[in-house]
PARONU-745519 format. One record per residue (C-alpha): residue number from 1; chain; x negated, y, z. Coordinates in Angstrom, 2 decimals, decimal comma. Layout:
BEGIN
NUM; A; X; Y; Z $
...
//
This chain:
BEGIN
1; A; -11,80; 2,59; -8,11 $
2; A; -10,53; 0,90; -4,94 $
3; A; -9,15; -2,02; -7,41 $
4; A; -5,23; -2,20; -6,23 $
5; A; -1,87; -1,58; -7,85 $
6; A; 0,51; -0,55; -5,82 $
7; A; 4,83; -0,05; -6,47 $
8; A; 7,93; 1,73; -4,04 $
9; A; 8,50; -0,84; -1,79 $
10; A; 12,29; -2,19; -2,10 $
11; A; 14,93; -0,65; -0,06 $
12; A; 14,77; -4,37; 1,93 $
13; A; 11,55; -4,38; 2,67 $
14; A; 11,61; -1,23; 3,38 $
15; A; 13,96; -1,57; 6,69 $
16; A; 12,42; -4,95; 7,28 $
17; A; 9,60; -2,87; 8,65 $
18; A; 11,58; 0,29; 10,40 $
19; A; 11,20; 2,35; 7,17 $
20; A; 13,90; 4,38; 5,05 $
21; A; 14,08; 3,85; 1,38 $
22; A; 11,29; 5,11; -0,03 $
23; A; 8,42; 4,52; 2,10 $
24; A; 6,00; 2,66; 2,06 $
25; A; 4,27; 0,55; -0,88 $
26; A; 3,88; -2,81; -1,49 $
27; A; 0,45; -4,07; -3,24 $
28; A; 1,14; -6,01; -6,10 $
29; A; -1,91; -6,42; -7,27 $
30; A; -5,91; -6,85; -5,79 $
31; A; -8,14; -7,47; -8,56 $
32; A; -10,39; -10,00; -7,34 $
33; A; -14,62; -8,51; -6,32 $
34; A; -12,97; -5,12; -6,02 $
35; A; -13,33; -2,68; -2,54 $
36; A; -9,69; -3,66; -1,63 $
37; A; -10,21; -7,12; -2,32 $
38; A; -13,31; -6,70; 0,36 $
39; A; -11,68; -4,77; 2,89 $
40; A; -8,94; -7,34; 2,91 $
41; A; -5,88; -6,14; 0,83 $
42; A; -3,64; -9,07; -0,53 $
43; A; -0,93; -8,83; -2,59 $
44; A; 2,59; -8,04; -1,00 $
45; A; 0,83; -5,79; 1,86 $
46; A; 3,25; -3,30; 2,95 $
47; A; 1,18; 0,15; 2,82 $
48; A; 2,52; 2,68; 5,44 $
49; A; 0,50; 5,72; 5,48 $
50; A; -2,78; 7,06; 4,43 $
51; A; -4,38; 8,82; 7,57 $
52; A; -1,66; 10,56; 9,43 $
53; A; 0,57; 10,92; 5,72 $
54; A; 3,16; 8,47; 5,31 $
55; A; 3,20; 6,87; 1,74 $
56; A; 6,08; 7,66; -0,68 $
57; A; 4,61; 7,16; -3,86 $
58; A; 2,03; 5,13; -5,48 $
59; A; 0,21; 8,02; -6,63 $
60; A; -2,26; 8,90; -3,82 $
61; A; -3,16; 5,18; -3,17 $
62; A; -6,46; 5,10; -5,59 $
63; A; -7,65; 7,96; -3,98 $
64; A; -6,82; 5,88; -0,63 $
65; A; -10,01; 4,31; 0,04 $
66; A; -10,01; 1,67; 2,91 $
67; A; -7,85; 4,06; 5,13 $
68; A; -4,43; 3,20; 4,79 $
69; A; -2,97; 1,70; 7,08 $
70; A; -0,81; -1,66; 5,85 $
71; A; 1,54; -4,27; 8,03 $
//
């Protein structure tokens, strides 16, 4: 369990950071003693991609680990 939720990030936020609507995920959640919470995920990160696969859904983000990339 890496211990984060994760949901679409708005179309706003989205372009705030260069991406088109639907990409990219924004944490809203870190539960607290958890492996994200340790390798520094905060609530509101913008999640990018996952290795060299841009992130479109919040499915593949538990199987993330500590690689995804966030800004």
């Amino acid at each position: 369990m890496l211990g984060l939720s994760t949901e679409e990030a708005p179309e706003a936020l989205a372009s705030q950071f260069g991406l088109n609507s639907g990409e990219g995920l924004v944490v809203i959640y870190v539960a607290p003693d958890s492996p994200a919470a340790k390798a520094g995920f905060r609530k509101n990160d913008v999640l990018v991609e996952l290795g060299d696969q841009l992130l479109v859904s919040p499915r593949p983000v538990p199987q993330a680990g500590a690689d995804a990339q966030r800004r």
